[in-house]
C-alpha positions as CSV (number, residue, x, y, z in Angstrom):
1,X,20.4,-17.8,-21.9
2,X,19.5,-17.9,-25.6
3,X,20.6,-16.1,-28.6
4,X,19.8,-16.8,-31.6
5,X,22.3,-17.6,-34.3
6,X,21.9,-15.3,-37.1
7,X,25.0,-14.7,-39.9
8,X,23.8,-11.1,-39.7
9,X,25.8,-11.2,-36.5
10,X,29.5,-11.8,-38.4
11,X,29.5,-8.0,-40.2
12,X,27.2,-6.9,-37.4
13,X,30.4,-7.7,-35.5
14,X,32.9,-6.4,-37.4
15,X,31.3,-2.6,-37.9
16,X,31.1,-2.7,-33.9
17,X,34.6,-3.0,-33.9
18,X,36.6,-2.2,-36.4
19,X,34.9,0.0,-38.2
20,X,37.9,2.1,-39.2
21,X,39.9,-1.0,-40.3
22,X,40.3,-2.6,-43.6
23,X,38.3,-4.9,-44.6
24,X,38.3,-5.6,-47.8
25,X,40.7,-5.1,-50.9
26,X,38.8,-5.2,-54.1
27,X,39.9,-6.3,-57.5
28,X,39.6,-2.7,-58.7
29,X,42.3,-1.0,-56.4
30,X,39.7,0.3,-54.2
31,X,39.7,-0.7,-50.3
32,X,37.3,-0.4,-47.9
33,X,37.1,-0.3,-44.3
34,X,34.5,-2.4,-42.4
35,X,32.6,0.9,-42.0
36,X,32.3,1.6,-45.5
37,X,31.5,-2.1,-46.4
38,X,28.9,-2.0,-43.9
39,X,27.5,1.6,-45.5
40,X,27.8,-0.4,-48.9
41,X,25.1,-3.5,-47.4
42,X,22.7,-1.1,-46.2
43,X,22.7,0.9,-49.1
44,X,22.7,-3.0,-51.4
45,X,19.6,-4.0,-49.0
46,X,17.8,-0.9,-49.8
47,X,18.1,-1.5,-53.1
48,X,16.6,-4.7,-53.1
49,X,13.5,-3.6,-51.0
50,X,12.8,-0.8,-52.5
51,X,11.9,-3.7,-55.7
52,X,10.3,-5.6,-53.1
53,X,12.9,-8.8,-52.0
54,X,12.0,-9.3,-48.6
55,X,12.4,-12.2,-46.0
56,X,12.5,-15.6,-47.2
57,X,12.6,-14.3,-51.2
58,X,15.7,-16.0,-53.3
59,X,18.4,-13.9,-54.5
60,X,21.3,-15.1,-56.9
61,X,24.9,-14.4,-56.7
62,X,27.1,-14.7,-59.7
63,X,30.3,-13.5,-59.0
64,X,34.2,-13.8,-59.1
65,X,35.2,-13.1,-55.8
66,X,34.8,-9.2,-56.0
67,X,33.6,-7.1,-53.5
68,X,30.1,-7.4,-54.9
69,X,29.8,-10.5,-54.2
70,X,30.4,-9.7,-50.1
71,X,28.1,-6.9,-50.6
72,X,25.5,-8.5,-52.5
73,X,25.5,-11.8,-49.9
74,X,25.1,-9.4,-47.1
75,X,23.0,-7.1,-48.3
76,X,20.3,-10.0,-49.2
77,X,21.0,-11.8,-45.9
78,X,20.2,-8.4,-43.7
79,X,16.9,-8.7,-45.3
80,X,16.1,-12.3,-44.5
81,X,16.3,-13.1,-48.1
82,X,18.3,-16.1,-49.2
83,X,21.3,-15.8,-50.4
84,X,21.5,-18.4,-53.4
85,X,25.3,-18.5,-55.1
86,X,25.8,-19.7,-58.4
87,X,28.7,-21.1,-59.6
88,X,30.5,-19.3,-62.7
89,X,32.2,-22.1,-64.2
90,X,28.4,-23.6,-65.7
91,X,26.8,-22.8,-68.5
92,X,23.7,-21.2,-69.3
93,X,21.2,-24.2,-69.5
94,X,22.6,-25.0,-66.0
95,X,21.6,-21.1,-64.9
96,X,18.2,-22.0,-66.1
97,X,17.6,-25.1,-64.2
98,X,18.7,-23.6,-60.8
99,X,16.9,-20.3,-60.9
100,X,13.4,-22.3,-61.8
101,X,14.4,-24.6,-59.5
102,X,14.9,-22.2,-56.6
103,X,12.2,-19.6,-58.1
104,X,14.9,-16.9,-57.4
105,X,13.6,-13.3,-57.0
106,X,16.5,-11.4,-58.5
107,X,20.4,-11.7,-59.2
108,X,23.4,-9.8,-59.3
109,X,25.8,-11.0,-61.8
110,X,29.3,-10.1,-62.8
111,X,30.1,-7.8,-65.8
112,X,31.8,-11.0,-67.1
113,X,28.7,-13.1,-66.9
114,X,26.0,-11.8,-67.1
115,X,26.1,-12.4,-70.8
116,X,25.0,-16.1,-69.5
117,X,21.9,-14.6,-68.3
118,X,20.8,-13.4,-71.1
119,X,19.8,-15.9,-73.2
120,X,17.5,-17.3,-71.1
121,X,15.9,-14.3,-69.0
122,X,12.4,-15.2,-70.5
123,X,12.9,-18.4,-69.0
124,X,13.3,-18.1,-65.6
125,X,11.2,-16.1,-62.8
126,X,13.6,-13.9,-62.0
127,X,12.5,-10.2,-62.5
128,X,15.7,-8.0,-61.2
129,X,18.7,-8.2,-62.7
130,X,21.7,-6.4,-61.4
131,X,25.2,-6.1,-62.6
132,X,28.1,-4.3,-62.0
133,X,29.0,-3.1,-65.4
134,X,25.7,-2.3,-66.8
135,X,26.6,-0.6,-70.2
136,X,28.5,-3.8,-70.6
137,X,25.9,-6.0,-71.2
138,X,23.4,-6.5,-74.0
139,X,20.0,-4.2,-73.1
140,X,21.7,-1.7,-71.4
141,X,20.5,-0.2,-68.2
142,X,18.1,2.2,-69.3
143,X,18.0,6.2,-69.8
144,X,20.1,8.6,-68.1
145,X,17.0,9.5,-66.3
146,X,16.3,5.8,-64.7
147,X,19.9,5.2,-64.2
148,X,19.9,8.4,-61.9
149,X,16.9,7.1,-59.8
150,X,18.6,3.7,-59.8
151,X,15.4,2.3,-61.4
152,X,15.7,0.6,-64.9
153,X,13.0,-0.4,-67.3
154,X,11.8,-3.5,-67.4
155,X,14.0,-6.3,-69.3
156,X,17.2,-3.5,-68.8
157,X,20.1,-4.6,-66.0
158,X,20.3,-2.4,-63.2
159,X,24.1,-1.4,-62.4
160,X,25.2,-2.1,-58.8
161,X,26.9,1.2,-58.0
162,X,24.5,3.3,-59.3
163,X,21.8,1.5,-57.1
164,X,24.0,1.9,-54.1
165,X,24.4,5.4,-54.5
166,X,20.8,6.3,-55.5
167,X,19.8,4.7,-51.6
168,X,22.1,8.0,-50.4
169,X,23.9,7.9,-46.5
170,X,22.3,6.0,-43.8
171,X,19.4,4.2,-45.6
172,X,16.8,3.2,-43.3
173,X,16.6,-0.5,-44.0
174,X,14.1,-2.7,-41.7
175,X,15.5,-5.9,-40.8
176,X,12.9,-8.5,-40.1
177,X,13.1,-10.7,-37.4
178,X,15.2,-13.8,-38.0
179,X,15.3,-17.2,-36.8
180,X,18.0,-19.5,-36.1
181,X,16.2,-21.9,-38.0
182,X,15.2,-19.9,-41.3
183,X,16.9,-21.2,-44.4
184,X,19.5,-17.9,-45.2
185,X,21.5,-20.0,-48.3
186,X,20.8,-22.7,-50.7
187,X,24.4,-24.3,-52.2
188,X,23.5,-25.9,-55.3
189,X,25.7,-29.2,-55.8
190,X,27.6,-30.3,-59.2
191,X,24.7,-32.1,-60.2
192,X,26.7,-35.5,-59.4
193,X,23.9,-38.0,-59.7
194,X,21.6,-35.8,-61.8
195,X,20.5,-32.9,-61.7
196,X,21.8,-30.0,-59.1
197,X,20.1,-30.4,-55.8
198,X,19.7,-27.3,-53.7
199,X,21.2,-27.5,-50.3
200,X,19.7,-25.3,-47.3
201,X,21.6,-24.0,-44.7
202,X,20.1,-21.9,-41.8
203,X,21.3,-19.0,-39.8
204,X,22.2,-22.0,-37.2
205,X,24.3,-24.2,-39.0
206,X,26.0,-21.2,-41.2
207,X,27.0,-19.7,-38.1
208,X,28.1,-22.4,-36.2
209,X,30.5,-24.0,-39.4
210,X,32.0,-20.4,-39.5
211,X,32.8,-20.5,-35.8
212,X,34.5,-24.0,-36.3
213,X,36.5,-22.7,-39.4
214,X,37.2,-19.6,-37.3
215,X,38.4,-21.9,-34.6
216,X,40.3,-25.0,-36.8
217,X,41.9,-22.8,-39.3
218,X,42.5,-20.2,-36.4
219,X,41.8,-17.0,-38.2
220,X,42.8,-13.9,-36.3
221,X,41.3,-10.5,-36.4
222,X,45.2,-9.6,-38.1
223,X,44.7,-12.1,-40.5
224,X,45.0,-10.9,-44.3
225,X,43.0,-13.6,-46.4
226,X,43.0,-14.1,-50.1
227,X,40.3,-14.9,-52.0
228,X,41.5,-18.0,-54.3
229,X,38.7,-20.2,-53.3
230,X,35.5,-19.5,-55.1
231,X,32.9,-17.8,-52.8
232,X,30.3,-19.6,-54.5
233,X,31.9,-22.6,-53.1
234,X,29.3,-23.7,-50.0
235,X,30.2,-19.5,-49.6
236,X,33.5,-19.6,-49.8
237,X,33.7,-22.6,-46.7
238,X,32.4,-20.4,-44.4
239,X,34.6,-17.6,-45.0
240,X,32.3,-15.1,-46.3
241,X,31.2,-15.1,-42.4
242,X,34.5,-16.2,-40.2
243,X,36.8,-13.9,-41.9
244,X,34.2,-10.9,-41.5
245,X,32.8,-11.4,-38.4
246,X,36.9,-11.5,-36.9
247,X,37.8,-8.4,-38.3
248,X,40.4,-9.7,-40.5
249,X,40.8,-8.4,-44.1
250,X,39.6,-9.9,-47.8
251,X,42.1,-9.5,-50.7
252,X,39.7,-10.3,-53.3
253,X,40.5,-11.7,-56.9
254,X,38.8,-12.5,-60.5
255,X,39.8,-16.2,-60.6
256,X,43.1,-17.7,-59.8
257,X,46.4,-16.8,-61.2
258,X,49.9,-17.8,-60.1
259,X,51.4,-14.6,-60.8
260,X,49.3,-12.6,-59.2
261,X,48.9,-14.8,-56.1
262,X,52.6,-14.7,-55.3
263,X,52.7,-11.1,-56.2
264,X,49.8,-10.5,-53.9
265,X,50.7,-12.3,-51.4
266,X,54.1,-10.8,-50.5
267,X,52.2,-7.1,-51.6
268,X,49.6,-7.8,-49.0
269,X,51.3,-9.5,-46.5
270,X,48.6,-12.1,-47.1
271,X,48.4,-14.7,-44.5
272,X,46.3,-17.0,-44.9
273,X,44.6,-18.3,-48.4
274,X,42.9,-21.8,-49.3
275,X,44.3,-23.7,-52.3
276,X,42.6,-26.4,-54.4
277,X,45.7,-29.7,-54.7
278,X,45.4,-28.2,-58.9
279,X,46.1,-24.5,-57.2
280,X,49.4,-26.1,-55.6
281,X,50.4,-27.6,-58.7
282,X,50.1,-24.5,-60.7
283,X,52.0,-22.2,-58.0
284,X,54.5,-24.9,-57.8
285,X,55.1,-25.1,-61.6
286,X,55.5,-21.2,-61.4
287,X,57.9,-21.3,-58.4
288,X,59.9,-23.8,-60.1
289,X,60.3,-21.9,-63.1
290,X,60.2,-18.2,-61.8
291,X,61.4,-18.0,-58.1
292,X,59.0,-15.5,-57.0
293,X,58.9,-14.3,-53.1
294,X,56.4,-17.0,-51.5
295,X,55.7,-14.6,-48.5
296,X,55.6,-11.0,-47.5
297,X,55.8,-10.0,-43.5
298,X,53.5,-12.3,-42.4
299,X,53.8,-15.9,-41.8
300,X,51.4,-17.8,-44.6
301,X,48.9,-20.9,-43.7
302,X,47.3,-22.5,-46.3
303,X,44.1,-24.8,-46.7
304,X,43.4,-27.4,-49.3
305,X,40.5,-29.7,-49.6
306,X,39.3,-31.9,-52.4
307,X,41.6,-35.2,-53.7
308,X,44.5,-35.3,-51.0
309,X,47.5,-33.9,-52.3
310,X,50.8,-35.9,-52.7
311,X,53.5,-35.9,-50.0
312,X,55.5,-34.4,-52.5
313,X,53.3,-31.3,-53.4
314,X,53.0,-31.1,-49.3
315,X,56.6,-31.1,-49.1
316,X,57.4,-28.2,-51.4
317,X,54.6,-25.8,-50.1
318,X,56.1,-26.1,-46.7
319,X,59.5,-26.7,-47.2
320,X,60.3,-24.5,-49.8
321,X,57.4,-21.9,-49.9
322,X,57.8,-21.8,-46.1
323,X,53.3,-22.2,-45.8
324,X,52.1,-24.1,-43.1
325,X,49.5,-26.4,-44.6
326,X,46.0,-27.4,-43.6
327,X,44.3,-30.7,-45.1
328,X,40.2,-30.7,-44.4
329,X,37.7,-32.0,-45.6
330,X,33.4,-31.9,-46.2
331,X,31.1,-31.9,-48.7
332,X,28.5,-29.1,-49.6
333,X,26.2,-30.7,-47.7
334,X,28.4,-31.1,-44.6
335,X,28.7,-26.9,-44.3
336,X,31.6,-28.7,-45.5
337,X,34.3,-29.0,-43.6
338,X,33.9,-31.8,-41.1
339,X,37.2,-32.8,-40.5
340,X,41.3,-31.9,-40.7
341,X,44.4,-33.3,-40.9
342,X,45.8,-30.6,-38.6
343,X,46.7,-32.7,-35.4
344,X,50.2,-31.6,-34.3
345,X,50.2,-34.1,-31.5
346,X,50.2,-36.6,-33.8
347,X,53.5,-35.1,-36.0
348,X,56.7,-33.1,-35.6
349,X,55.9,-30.2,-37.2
350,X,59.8,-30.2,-38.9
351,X,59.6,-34.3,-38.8
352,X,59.3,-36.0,-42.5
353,X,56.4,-38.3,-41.0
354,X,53.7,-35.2,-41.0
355,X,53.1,-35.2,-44.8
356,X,51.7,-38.7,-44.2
357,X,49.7,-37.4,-41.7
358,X,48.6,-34.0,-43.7
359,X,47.7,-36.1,-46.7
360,X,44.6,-38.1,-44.6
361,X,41.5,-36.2,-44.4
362,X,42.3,-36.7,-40.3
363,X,39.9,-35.9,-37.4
364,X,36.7,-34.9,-36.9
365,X,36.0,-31.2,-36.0
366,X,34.7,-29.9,-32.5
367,X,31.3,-31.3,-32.0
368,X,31.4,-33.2,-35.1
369,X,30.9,-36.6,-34.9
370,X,32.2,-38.8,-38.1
371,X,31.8,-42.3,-38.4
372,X,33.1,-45.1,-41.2
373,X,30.6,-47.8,-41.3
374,X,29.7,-51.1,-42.7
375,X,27.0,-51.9,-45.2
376,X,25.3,-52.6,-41.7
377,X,26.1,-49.1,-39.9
378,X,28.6,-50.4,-37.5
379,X,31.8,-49.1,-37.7
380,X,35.1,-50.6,-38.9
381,X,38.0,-51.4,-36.9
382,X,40.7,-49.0,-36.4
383,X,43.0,-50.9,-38.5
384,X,43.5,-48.7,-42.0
385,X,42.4,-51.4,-44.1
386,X,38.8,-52.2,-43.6
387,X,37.1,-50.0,-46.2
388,X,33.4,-48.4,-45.2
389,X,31.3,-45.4,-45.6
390,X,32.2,-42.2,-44.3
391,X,28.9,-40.7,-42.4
392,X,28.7,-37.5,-39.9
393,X,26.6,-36.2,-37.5
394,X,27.4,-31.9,-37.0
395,X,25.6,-28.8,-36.4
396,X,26.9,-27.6,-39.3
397,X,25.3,-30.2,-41.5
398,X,22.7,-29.3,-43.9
399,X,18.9,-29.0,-43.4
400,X,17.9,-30.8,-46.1
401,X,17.8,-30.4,-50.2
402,X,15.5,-27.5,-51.5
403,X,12.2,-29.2,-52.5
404,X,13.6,-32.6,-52.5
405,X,12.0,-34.1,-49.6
406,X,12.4,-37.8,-50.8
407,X,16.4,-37.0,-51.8
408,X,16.9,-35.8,-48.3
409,X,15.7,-38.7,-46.2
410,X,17.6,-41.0,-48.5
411,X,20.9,-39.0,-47.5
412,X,20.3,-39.3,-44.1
413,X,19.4,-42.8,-43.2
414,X,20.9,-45.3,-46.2
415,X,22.9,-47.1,-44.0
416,X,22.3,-45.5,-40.3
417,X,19.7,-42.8,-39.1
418,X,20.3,-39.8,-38.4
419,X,23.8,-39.2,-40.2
420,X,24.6,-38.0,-43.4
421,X,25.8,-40.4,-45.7
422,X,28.9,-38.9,-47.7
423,X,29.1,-41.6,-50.4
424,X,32.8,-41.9,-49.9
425,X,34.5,-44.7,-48.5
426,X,37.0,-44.8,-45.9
427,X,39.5,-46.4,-43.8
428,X,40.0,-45.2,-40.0
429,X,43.5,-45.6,-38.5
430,X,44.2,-46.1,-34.6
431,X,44.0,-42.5,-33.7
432,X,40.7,-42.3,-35.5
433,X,42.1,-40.4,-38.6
434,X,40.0,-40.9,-42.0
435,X,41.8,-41.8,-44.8
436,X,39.5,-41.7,-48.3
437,X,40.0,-44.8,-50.6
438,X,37.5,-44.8,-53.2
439,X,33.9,-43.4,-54.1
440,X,30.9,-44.9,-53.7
441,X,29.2,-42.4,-56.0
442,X,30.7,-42.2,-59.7
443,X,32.0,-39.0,-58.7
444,X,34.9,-36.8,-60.5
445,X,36.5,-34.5,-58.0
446,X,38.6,-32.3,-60.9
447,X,40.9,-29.5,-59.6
448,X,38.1,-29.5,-57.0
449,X,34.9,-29.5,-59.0
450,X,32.8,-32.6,-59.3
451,X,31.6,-33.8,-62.4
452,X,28.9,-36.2,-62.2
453,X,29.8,-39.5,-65.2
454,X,26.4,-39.6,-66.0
455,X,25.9,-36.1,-67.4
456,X,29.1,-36.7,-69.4
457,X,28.0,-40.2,-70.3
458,X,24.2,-38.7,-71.6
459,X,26.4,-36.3,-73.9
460,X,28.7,-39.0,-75.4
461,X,25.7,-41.0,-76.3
462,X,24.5,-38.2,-78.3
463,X,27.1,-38.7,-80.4
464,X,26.9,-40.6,-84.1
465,X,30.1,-42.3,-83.3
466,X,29.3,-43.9,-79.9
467,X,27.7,-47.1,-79.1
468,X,28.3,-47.5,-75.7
469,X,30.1,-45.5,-73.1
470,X,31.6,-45.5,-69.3
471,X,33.3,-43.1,-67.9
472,X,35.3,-42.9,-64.8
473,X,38.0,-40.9,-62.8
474,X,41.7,-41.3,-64.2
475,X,44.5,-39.7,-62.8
476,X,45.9,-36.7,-63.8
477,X,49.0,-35.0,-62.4
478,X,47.6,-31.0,-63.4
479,X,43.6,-31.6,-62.1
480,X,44.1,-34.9,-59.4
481,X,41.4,-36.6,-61.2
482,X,40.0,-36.1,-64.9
483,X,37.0,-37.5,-66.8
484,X,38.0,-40.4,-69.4
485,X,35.8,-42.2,-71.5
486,X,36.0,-45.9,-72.6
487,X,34.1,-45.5,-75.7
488,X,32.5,-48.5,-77.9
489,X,32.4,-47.1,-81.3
490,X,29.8,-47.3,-83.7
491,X,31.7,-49.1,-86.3
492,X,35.8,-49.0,-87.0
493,X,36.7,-45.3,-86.8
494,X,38.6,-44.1,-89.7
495,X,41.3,-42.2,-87.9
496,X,41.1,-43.1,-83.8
497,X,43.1,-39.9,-82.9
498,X,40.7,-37.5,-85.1
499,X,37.4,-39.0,-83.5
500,X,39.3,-38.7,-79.7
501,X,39.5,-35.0,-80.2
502,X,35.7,-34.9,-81.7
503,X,34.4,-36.5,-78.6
504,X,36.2,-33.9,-76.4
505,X,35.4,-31.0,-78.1
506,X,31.9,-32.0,-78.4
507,X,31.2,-32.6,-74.4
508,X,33.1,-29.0,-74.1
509,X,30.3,-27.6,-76.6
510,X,27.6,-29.2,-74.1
511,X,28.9,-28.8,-71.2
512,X,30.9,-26.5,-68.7
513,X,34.2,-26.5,-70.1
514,X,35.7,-28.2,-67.1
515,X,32.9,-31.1,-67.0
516,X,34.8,-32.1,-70.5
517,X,36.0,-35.6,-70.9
518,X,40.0,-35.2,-70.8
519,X,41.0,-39.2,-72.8
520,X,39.5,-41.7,-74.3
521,X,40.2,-45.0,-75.1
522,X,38.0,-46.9,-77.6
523,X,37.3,-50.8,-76.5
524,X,35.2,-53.3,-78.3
525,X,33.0,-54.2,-75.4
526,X,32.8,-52.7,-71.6
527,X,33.0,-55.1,-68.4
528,X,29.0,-55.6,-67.3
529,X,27.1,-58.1,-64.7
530,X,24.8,-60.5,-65.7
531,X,22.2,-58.0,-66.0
532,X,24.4,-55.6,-68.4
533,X,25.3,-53.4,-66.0
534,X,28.7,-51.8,-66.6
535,X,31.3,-52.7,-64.1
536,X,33.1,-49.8,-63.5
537,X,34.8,-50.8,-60.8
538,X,37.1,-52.9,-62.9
539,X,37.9,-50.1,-65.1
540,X,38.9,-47.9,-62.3
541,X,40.7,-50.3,-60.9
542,X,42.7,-50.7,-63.9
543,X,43.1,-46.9,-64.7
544,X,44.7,-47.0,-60.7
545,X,47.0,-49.8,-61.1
546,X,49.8,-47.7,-60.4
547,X,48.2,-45.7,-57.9
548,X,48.0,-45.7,-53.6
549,X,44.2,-45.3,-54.0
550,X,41.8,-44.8,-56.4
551,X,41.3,-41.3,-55.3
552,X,43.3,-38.9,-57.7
553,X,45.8,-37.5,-55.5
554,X,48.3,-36.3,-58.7
C-alpha cells in the first residue's frame, strides 16, 4: 500500500488523539490544548483563503518562537501553500532579497519585526501583511470597522487574532489535494557563498526527517519541549512536525535567555530542549554564578549541533546539570540532521571516554547513507586521519535550490553523483564515526549561524581605510567560532585600536549584527598564490595553532 507523505498528517495526528491535551505553552501565559491549536489553523487557513493564498502560493514566517509561528506554518501548509521562514536575526535588505526571490504571497511577522518590513513593502510582491500586534506597527490596521471584518485597507497590517476570530467556530476550509512530492517549505541559507539560496523541501522529505528526529532524539508523546532553537532554523530541525505529530507539548520562547531557561525548565518539567555549543556556554556561565535548579520532575535530554562542543562543556551539562546530551549534525540542505553522536554501544554512559565520543558528529541516521570522500569520490580509510569530503545520500535531503537549477546540480555531483556535497571535510574512525576537521567552504559557523567571509569581506572593502582584506574563522570561547579580519590598511593608521573598533562597527551598520567582524589584526601584505589569490588556509592555520582542529569548538 501507498500513502502519501503529507506534514498535514503530524497536527492531523495530534487533534485525533489528544485533543484535550496540552500542546502548546505560549509566551503570553496562554496554553492551548491540541484541540484548540488545531481550531486556531483552521481558523489561520481561512484567513489566508479568504485573500486568496492557495496551493503552491509562498507565505513568509517571521517569528520568535511564539505560538504564531506554529499556527501560521500550519495554517499555510493545510492549504498547500508554502511555508517560507525567515530568519529574524537579518536585516531588512536581506528581507528584500528573499521575498523577490521567492515571490512570496503574504507574511506574518512578529510585533517585534515587522518594523523590518516596512521599509521596503513597495519593494517586494508581497500584498498581505499580517502581524500579531497590529496597532504596534507603523500604518496601523485600519478602521474599527475593517478590523471587525478582519479585512484591512490596502498598505495597513492585518492583526493575527482578530483574523482568527473574524473566521468564527468550525471554518470550512478546503484542503487541496497534496502530493508527496509538492514543495511545502523553502529554507533560505546564510547566504554563505553569496547570496541566500532557497532550499525546497517536499511533504516527503519533511516528513520522513521528522520521523527520524522523532525516532533518534526519541521524543515521546510525554515529552515537554522547549523552544530555544529558532523555528526558522530548517523549521525548527524538524520539530515543528515530530514534536506535534507525537502529542508532546511546546513551551515556546522570544529568544534565548538563561534565566528564564532554567526557570522554565524546572517550572515546566521541560524535558527535552536543543541547545546551540554558545547556548551551553551561556547556561553554564549562569549555573556557575547562580546555582539555579537544572531540572524539574522530569529527566532532561538535550541536543546540540553546529561547532562540536568541548569535552569540558559536555562534561558539566551532564555531570553537573544532570542532561543527557545529544551531538547531531546536518546542514539546511540535509533536512539537516544526518547524523549523531548518540551510539551507547560505543560508550559507558557514566564512563569519562563518552565525551570523546559525543564530541564527533558520529553515525549516520536510519536510511542515511554518509560517505567521506577523496577529491576522486572514493572513500578514505577508516583510520581518523585521512581528511575528505563529507557527502550523503537521505530521504530527507533537499529537492533542490528554489530557481537555481545550475546551483543544484553543482551540489549534487562535484565529486560523486547523486550525493550531496556538504563542503566540510572529514575524517571517519573504525566504527564509521565522522569527525569534522576543517571547511571546504570559507564558512563561519558563529553560535550556530553561518556567516559567509565574502559578504563580510565586500563590506570591509567599502571602507576608506582598507586596502585589502581576508577574513576567516578564529576561535572564540562565548560564539565557537567568530569572524576576524586581517586588514591591509590604506596607509599607517593613526591610532590602530580607534580604526579596529571603526571597522566593527561599520560591518554591524551593514550587516546583521551577528554577521559582524569580532577582531582584526592589521598586516602589511596577505599570503596569495602565484596568481594573487589569498591563501587563507595559512591564516587559519595560524589563528588554530593552539587548537585540536580548525573547527571552533570553544
Amino acid at each position: 500500500m501507498h500513502k502519501p507523505l503529507l506534514v498535514t498528517d503530524f497536527l492531523d495526528r495530534a487533534r485525533r488523539h489528544y485533543g484535550d491535551d496540552e500542546a502548546v505553552v505560549a509566551t503570553t501565559g496562554e496554553r492551548f490544548t491540541y484541540a484548540e491549536l488545531g481550531d486556531r489553523v483552521d481558523r489561520f487557513s481561512a484567513a489566508l483563503a479568504e485573500r486568496g493564498i492557495g496551493k503552491g502560493d509562498r507565505v513568509a514566517v517571521l517569528d520568535p518562537n511564539t505560538h504564531y509561528h506554529l499556527e501560521a506554518a500550519y495554517g499555510t501548509m493545510g492549504l498547500g501553500a508554502v511555508h517560507t521562514p525567515l530568519n529574524y536575526r537579518l536585516t531588512p535588505d536581506d528581507f528584500e532579497y528573499i521575498l523577490n526571490d521567492a515571490e512570496v504571497d503574504a507574511i506574518y511577522a512578529d510585533r517585534e519585526y515587522a518594523g523590518k518590513i516596512e521599509p521596503i513593502r513597495d519593494d517586494v510582491p508581497t500584498e498581505t501583511f499580517v502581524t500579531n500586534g497590529a496597532d504596534a506597527v507603523d500604518g496601523e490596521a485600519g478602521s474599527a470597522s475593517d478590523a471587525s471584518s478582519g479585512s484591512p485597507r490596502d498598505g495597513d497590517w492585518a492583526d493575527f487574532d482578530t483574523l482568527v476570530d473574524a473566521a468564527g467556530p468550525d471554518p470550512d476550509v478546503d484542503r487541496p489535494e497534496m502530493a508527496e512530492d509538492d514543495v511545502i517549505t523553502i529554507n533560505y541559507t546564510s547566504g554563505t557563498t553569496g547570496d541566500p539560496k532557497g532550499v525546497m523541501r517536499t511533504h516527503r522529505t519533511e516528513t520522513l526527517h521528522a520521523y527520524l528526529v522523532s525516532v533518534h532524539q526519541e521524543i515521546r508523546d510525554d515529552d515537554t519541549y522547549l523552544w530555544t532553537l529558532p523555528m526558522f532554523h530548517v523549521n525548527g530541525w524538524g520539530h515543528i512536525y515530530a514534536i506535534t505529530g507525537m502529542g508532546a507539548t511546546h513551551v515556546c520562547t522570544r529568544g534565548v535567555d538563561a534565566e528564564r531557561i532554567f526557570e522554565t525548565v524546572a517550572a515546566e518539567d521541560v524535558s527535552y530542549l536543543c541547545c546551540a555549543p554558545t547556548v551551553l556556554n551561556m547556561l553554564i556561565d549562569y549555573y556557575e554564578a547562580h546555582d539555579p535548579p537544572t531540572t524539574g520532575a522530569a529527566d532532561v535530554r538535550v541536543a546540540t549541533a553546529g561547532s562540536a562542543p568541548p569535552e569540558a562543556t559536555i562534561r558539566t551539562v551532564e555531570d553537573e546539570f544532570g542532561w543527557y546530551l545529544k551531538h547531531v549534525y546536518g546542514a539546511t540542505e540535509t533536512g539537516p540532521l544526518i547524523t549523531t553522536s548518540d551510539a551507547r554501544r560505543h560508550f559507558d554512559d557514566d564512563g569519562p571516554d563518552r565525551f570523546a565520543v559525543k564530541k564527533r558528529q558520529g553515525l549516520g541516521y536510519l536510511g542515511t547513507e554518509v560517505r567521506v570522500v577523496d577529491e576522486d569520490g572514493a572513500d578514505v580509510p577508516r583510520d581518523d586521519e585521512t581528511v575528505g569530503e563529507v557527502v550523503v545520500r537521505g530521504n530527507q535531503v533537499m529537492e533542490g535550490y528554489w530557481n537555481k537549477p545550475e546551483a543544484t546540480e553543482a551540489a549534487f555531483s562535484e565529486r560523486i553523483e547523486g550525493y550531496y556535497h556538504t563542503g566540510d571535510l572529514a575524517t571517519v574512525d573504525d566504527e564509521g564515526m565522522i569527525a569534522i576537521q576543517d571547511r571546504k567552504k570559507d564558512i563561519i559557523v558563529s553560535g550556530g549561524e553561518n556567516i559567509s567571509t565574502i559578504e563580510l569581506e565586500d563590506a570591509l572593502f567599502e571602507h576608506e581605510a582598507v586596502a585589502d582584506v581576508a577574513v576567516i574563522p578564529a576561535p572564540s570561547d562565548e560564539w565557537g567560532e567568530a569572524p576576524k579580519a586581517f586588514v591591509v590598511p590604506d596607509g599607517e593608521p593613526d591610532d590602530p585600536a580607534a580604526l579596529e573598533d571603526e571597522l566593527t562597527s561599520f560591518t554591524r551598520e551593514r550587516l546583521a549584527s551577528y554577521k559582524a567582524v569580532r577582531r582584526v589584526e592589521f598586516v602589511d601584505d596577505l599570503p596569495t598564490t602565484a596568481t594573487g589569490k589569498v591563501q587563507k588556509y595559512e591564516l587559519r592555520e595560524r589563528e588554530w595553532d593552539d587548537e585540536d582542529r580548525m573547527v571552533g569548538e570553544g
